[in-house]
C-alpha positions as CSV (number, residue, x, y, z in Angstrom):
1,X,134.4,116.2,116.2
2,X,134.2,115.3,112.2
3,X,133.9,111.9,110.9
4,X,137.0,110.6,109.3
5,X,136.5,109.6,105.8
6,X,136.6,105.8,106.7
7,X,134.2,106.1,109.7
8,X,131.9,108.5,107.5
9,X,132.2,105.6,105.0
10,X,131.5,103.0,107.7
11,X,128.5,104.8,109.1
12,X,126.7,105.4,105.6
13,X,127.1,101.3,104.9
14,X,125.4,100.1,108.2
15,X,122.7,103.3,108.0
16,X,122.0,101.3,104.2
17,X,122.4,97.9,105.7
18,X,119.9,99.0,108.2
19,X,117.5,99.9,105.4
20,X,117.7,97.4,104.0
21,X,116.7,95.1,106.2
22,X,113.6,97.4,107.1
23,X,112.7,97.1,103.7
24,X,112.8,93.3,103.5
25,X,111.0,92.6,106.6
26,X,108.3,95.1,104.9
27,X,108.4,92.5,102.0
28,X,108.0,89.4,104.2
29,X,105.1,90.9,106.1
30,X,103.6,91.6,103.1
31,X,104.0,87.9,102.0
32,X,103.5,86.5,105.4
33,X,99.8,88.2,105.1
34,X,99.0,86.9,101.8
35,X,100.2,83.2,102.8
36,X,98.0,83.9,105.6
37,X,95.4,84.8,103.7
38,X,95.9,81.7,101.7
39,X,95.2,79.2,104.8
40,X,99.4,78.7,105.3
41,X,99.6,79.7,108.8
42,X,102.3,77.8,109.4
43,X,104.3,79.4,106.7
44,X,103.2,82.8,107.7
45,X,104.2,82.6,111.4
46,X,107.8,81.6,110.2
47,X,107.8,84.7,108.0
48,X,107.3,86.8,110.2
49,X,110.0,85.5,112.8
50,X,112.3,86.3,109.9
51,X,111.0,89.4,109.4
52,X,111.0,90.2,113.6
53,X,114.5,89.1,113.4
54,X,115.2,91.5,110.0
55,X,114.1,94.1,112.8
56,X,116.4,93.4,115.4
57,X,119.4,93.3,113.3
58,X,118.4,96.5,111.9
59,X,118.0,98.2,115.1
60,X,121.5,97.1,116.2
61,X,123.2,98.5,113.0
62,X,121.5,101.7,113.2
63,X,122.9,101.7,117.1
64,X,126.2,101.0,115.8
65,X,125.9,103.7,113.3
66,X,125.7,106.4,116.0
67,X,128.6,105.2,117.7
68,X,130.4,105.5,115.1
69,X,128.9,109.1,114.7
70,X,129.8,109.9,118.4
71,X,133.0,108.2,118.0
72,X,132.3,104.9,120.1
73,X,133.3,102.8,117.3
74,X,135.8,103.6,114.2
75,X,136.9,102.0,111.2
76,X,140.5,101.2,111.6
């Protein structure tokens, strides 16, 4: 079954929500490393909580992006 515009529409934003958040837990790794590197450990382990949590979130949205895709979930 096609996508309705809407759903289409819904779908694309959480698939670029979703990258998004892949890309900025990239980012905080990245920094979490070089605070790490600096002797902030503390500040580095919080980072990278963020960044685990950036992960979860992401996978959810990609999840809910293929139900929308199947039809599980549609924008009303």
């Amino acid at each position: 079954m096609a996508l309705t515009k809407p759903n289409q529409q819904l779908r694309r934003e959480l698939k670029e929500a979703a990258a998004l958040l892949k890309w900025s837990g990239v980012d905080l790794c990245v920094f979490a490393k070089c605070l790490l590197a600096a002797g902030d450990e503390q500040s580095a382990n919080d980072m990278m909580k963020i960044a685990l949590s950036f992960q979860e979130t992401e996978d959810k949205l990609a999840g809910y992006a293929e139900e929308v895709k199947i039809g599980g979930i549609e924008r009303g």
